[in-house]
C-alpha positions in Angstrom: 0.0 0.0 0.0 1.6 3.5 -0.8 1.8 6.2 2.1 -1.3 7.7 3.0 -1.7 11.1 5.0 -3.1 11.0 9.0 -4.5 14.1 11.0 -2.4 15.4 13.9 -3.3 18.1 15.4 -3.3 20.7 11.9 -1.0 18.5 10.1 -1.3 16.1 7.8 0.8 13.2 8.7 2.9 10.8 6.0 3.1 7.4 6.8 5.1 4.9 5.3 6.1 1.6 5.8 9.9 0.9 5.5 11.7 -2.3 6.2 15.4 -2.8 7.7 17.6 -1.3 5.1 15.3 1.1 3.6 15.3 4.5 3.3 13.2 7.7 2.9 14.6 10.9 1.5 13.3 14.5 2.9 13.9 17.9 0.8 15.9 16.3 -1.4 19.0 16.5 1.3 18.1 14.4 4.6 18.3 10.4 4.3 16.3 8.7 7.3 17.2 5.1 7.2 16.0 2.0 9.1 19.2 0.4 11.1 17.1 -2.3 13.1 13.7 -3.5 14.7 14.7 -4.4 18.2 11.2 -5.3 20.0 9.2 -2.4 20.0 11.8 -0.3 19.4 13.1 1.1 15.5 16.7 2.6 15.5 16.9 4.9 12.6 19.6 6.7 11.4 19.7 10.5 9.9 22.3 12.2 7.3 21.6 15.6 7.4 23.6 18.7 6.6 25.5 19.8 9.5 23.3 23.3 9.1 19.9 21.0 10.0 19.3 20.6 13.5 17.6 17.1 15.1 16.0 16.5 18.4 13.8 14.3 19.6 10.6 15.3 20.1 10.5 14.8 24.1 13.5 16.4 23.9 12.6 19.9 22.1 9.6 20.2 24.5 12.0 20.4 27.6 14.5 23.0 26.2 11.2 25.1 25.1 9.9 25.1 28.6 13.3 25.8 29.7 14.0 29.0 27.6 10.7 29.9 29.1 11.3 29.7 32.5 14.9 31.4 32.3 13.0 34.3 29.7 10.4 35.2 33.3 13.5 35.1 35.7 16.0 37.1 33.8 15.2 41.0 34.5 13.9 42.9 32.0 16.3 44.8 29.7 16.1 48.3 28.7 
């Protein structure tokens, strides 16, 4: 079956199936490959330009809520 788009949120979501070995190619300049299937768990791996920033998701919400908190406590500038 080709991909098909899913709602989340406002987006529309691409999903695809990819076995051990495969890849998928974003913008023409990232390569997300599948490495292994371990359990539950998919390692992938990500060539990227060194300009392209990854984080995981769980990851980007902490540093968001942190910038927050330290934006309130630092004192105002003028």
């Amino acid at each position: 079956m080709p991909g098909y788009a899913a709602r989340e949120g406002s987006l529309a979501m691409l999903v695809l199936r990819r076995k051990v070995g495969e890849s998928i190619i974003l913008d023409g300049v990232i390569c997300v490959s599948v490495l292994a299937v371990e359990g539950e768990r998919v390692k992938i791996g990500i060539n990227a330009p060194p300009d392209v920033t990854i984080l995981r998701k769980e990851l980007l919400k902490i540093l968001s809520g942190e910038v927050e908190v330290q934006e309130e406590a630092a004192p105002p500038q003028e």
